[in-house]
C-alpha positions as CSV (number, residue, x, y, z in Angstrom):
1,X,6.3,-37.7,28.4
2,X,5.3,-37.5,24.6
3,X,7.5,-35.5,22.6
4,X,5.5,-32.5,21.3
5,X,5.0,-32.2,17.3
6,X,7.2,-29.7,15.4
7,X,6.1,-26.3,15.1
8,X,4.7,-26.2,11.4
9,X,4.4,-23.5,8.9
10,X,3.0,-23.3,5.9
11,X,4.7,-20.9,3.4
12,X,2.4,-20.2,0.5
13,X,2.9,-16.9,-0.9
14,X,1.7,-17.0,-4.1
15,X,-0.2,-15.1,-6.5
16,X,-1.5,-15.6,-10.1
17,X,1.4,-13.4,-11.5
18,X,5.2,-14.7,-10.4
19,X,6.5,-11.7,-9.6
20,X,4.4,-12.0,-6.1
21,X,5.8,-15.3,-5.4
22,X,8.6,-15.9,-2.7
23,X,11.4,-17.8,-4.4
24,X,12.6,-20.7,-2.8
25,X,15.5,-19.7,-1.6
26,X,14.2,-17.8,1.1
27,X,12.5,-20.4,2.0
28,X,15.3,-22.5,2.6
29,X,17.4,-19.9,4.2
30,X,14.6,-19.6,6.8
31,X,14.6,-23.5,7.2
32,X,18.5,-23.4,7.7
33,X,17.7,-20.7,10.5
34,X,14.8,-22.4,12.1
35,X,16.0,-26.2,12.2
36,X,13.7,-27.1,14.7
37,X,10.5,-25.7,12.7
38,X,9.0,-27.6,9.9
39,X,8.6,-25.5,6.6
40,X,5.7,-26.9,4.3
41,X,5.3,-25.4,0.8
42,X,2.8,-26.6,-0.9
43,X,3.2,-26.6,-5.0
44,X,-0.7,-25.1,-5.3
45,X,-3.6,-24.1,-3.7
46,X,-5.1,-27.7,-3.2
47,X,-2.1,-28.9,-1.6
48,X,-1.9,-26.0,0.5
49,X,-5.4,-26.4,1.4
50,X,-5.2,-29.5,2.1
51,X,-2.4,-28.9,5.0
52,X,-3.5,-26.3,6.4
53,X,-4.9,-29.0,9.1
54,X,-1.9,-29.4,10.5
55,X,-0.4,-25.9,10.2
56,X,0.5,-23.5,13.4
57,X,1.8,-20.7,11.4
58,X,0.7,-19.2,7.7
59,X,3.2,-16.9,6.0
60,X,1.3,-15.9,3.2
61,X,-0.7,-13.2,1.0
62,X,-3.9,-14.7,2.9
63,X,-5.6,-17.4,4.8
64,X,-8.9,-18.3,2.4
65,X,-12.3,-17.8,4.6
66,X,-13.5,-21.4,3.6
67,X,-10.4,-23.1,5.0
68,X,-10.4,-21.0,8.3
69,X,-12.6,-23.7,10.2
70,X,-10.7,-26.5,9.3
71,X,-7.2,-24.5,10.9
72,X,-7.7,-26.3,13.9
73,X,-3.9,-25.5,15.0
74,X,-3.8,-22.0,13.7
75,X,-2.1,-19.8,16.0
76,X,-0.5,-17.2,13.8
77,X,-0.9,-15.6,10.2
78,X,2.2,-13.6,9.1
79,X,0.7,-11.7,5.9
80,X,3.2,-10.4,3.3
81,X,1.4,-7.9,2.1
82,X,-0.1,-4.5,3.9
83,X,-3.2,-4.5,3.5
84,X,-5.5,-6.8,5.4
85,X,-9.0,-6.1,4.1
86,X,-9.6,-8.9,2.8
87,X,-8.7,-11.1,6.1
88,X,-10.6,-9.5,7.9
89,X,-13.9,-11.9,7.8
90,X,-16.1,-12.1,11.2
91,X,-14.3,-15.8,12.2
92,X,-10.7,-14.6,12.2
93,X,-11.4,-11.6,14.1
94,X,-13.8,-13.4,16.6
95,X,-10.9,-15.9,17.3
96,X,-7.8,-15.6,19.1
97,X,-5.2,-15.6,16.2
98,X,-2.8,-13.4,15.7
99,X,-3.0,-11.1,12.5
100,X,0.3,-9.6,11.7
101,X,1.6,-7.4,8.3
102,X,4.2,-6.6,6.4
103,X,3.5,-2.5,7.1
104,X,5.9,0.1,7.1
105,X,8.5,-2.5,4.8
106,X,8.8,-0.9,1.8
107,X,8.0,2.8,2.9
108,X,10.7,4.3,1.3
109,X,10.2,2.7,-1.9
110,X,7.0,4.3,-1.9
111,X,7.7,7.6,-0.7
112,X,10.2,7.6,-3.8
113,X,7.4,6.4,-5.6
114,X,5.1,9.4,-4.8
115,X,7.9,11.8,-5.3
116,X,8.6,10.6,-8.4
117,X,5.1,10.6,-9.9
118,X,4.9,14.1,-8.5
119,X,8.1,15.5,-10.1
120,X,7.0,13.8,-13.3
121,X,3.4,15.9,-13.4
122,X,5.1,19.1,-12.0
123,X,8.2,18.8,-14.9
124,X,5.7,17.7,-17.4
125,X,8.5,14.9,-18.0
126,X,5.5,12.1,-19.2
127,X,4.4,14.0,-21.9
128,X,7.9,14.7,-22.8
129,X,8.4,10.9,-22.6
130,X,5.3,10.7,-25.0
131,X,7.1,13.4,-27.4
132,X,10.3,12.0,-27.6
133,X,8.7,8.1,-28.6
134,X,7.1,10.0,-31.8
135,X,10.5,11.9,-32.2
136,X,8.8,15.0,-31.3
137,X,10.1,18.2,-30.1
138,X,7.8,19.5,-27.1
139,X,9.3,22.7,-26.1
140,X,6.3,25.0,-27.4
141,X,3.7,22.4,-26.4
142,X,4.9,21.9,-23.5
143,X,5.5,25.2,-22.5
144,X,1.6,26.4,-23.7
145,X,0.1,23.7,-22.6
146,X,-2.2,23.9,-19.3
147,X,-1.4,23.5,-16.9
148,X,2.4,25.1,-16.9
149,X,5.2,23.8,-15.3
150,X,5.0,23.6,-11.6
151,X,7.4,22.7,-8.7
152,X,7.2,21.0,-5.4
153,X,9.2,23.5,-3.7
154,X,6.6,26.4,-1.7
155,X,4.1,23.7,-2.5
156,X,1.6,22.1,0.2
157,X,1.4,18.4,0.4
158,X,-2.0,16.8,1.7
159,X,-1.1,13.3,3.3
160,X,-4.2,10.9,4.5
161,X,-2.6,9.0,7.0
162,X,0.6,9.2,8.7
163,X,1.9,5.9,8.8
164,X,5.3,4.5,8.0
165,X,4.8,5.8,4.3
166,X,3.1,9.2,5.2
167,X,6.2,10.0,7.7
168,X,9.0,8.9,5.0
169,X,7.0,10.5,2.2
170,X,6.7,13.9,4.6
171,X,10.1,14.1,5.7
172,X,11.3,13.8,2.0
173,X,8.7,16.5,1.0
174,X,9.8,19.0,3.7
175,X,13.2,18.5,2.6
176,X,12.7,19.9,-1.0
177,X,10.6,23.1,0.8
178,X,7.2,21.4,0.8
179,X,4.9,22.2,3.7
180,X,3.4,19.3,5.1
181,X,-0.5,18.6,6.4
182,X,-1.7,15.6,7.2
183,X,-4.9,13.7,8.6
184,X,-4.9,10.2,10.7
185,X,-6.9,8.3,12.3
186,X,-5.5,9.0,16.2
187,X,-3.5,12.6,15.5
188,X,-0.5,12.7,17.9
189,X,1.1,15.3,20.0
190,X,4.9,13.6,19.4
191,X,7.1,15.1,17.2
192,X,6.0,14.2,13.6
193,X,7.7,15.2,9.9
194,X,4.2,16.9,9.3
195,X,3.5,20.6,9.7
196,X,0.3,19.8,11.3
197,X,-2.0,16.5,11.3
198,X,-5.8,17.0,12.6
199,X,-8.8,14.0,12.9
200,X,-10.8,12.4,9.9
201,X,-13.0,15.4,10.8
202,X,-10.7,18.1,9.5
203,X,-10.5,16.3,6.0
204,X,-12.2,18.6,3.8
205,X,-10.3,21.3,5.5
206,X,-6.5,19.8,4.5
207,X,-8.3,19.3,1.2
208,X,-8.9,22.6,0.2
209,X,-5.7,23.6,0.9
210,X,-3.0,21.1,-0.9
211,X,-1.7,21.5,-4.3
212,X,-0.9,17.5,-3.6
213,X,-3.0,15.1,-2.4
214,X,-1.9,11.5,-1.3
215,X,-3.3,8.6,-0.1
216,X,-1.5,6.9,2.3
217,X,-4.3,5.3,4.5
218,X,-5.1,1.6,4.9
219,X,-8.7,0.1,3.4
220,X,-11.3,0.1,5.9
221,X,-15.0,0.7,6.5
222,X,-14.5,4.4,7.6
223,X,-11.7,4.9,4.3
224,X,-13.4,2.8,1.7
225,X,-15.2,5.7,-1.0
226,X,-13.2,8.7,1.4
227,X,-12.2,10.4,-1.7
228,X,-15.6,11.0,-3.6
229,X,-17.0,14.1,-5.9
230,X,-17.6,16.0,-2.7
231,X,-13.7,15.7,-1.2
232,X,-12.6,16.0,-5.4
233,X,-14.8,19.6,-5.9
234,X,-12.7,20.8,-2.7
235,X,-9.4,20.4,-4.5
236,X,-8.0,23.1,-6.7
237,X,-8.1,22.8,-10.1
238,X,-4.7,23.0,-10.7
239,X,-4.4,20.2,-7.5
240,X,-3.2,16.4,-8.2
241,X,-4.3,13.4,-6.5
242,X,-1.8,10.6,-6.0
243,X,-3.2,7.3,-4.6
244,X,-0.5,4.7,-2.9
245,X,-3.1,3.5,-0.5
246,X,-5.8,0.7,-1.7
247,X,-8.1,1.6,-5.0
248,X,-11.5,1.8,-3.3
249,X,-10.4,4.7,-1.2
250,X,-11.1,6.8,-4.1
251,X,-14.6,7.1,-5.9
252,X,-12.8,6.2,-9.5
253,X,-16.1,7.2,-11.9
254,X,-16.2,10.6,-10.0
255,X,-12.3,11.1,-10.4
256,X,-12.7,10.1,-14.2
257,X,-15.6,13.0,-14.4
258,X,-13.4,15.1,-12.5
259,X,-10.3,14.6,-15.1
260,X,-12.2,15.2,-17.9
261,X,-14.2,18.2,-16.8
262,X,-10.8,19.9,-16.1
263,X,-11.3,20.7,-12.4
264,X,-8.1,18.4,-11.2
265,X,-4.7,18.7,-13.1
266,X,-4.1,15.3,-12.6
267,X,-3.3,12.1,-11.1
268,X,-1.1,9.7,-10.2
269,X,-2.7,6.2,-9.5
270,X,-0.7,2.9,-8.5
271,X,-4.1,1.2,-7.0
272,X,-7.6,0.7,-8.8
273,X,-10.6,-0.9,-7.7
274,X,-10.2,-3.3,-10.2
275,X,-6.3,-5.0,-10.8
276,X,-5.5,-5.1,-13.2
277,X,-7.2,-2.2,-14.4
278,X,-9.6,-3.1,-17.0
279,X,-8.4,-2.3,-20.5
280,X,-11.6,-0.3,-21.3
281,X,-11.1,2.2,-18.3
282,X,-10.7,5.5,-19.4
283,X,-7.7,6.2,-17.1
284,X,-5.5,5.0,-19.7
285,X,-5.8,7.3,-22.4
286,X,-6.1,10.5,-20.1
287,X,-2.7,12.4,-20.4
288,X,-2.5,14.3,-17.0
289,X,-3.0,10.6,-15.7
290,X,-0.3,8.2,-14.2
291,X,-0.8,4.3,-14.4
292,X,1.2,2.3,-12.4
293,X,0.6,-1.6,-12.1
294,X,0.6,-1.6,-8.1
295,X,4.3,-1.8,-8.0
296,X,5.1,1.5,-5.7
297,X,6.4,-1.1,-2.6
298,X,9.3,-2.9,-5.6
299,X,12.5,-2.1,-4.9
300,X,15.9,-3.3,-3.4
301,X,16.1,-6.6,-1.0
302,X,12.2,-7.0,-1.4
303,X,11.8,-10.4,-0.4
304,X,14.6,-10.3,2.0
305,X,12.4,-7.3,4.2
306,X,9.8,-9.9,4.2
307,X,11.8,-12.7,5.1
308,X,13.6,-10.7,7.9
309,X,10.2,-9.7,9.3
310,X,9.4,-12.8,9.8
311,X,12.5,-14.6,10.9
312,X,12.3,-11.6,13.8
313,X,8.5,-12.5,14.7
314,X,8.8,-15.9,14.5
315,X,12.0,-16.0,16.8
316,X,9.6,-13.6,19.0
317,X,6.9,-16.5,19.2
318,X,9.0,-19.0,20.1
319,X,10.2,-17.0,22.8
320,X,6.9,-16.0,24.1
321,X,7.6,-12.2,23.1
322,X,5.3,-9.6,21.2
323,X,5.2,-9.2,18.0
324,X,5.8,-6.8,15.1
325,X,3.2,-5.1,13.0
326,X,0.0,-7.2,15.3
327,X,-3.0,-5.8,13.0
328,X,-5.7,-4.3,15.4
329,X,-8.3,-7.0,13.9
330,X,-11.8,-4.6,14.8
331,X,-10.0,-1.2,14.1
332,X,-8.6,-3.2,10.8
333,X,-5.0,-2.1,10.3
């Protein structure tokens, strides 16, 4: 009987800025756990492409459309990021391979994110960062200034969607006196950290009533453009939007118009529709406005959540079990 060919997986997480690449030593620490698998990583995107042939398994940021039809062996894509937008083209999710993510990894990261960035607006504390670099002190500005100070406490949170990162972010809300609404997809009668969740129908009704508004929600035909002029003249004037979620969720030239005019306090944005956001977008020079560079998922053991993940799943396929985080490929999350 001929002896069947290694099971072969081709690492390639890689990205055009370092920090997104897996260092090496988790590769070899999966190798050391999986002798009988064969680990390829490939020093660039030709090599890669070039092996993908032979490959049963991709752990990566994403399998390339082009190279799809010559993955004659692929069985499995392990993604390493969330989102899955981008994977999503008619041949994968017409074929039987199995999508899987890297959701719910770094939810508390960016729950504390979102808290953080809310504090920071409510406590005024980035224009104090701003006073204090020009050796300025703030405390008549800051206490004229519109808007005041605010606080989370007797506050009402709006989360779209109730994943892994709405639940943490809602539990951690409640917990400093926040009331919690939410809106999903499928709402659920279980027991959930929210103080109500409702249907993509009752949208515009959570909107109007939140001081905070967060995005939470994966990118998909039904989300992409959800937050537009119409959903931002529901908010209050004195509400903030806070996006975690993908940047085309949000209509940005309306939010821009919408900063400027006055009728949202602020925002709090870790996601563009553009990354890195251009230098000429006026989201950097607005004050009530938060950049991030898309790093509310950093924090402790990173790599070594990802890593785990995929030691579990890939000890599930060679056992024949389910899977973790299998991406519904037509629903798109």
């Amino acid at each position: 009987m001929p002896r069947m060919p290694p099971l072969r997986v081709l690492e390639f997480v890689r990205w055009q800025d370092s920090v997104w690449n897996l260092p090496a030593e988790h590769v070899a620490a999966l190798a050391r756990e999986f002798p009988s698998v064969r680990f390829d990583s490939p020093a660039d995107r030709a090599e890669a492409d070039a092996m993908m042939p032979e490959t049963d398994i991709v752990l990566g940021w994403a399998v390339r459309r082009e190279n799809f039809a010559r993955a004659t062996r692929l069985r499995w894509i392990q993604l390493t990021a969330a989102g899955v937008g981008a994977q999503l083209f008619p041949e994968l999710v017409e074929s039987p391979v199995v999508l899987t993510n890297a959701r719910g990894l770094h939810a508390i990261s960016m729950a504390e994110h979102a808290l953080g960035v809310m504090l920071m607006l409510a406590r005024k504390l980035h224009l104090a960062r701003d006073a204090q670099a020009k050796r300025h002190w703030a405390q008549e500005r800051l206490w004229v200034e519109a808007p005041g100070f605010g606080q989370l406490s007797g506050g009402t949170l709006g989360l779209v969607g109730l994943g892994a990162v709405g639940r943490a972010l809602a539990e951690r809300a409640r917990s400093l006196g926040m009331r919690v609404l939410a809106v999903r997809q499928h709402p659920s009668a279980d027991p959930s950290p929210a103080d109500a969740q409702w249907g993509p129908d009752r949208l515009h009704a959570l909107i109007e009533q939140v001081d905070w508004l967060v995005l939470a929600a994966p990118l998909t035909p039904s989300t992409r453009g959800l937050i537009g002029r119409a959903e931002l003249a529901r908010l209050k004037p004195d509400a903030v939007l806070v996006n975690l979620g993908r940047g085309p969720l949000v209509d940005e030239p309306a939010l821009v118009e919408a900063l400027a005019a006055g009728r949202l306090a602020g925002a709090a944005l870790d996601v563009f529709v553009e990354e890195p956001l251009p230098a000429e977008s006026p989201l950097w020079a607005m004050p009530q406005v938060i950049v991030t560079p898309h790093v509310s998922g950093f924090g402790p053991r990173f790599w070594e959540r990802t890593c785990e993940l995929f030691a579990r799943n890939l000890h599930r396929w060679i056992a024949g079990e389910p899977l973790e985080n299998v991406v519904d490929k037509r629903a798109g999350y």
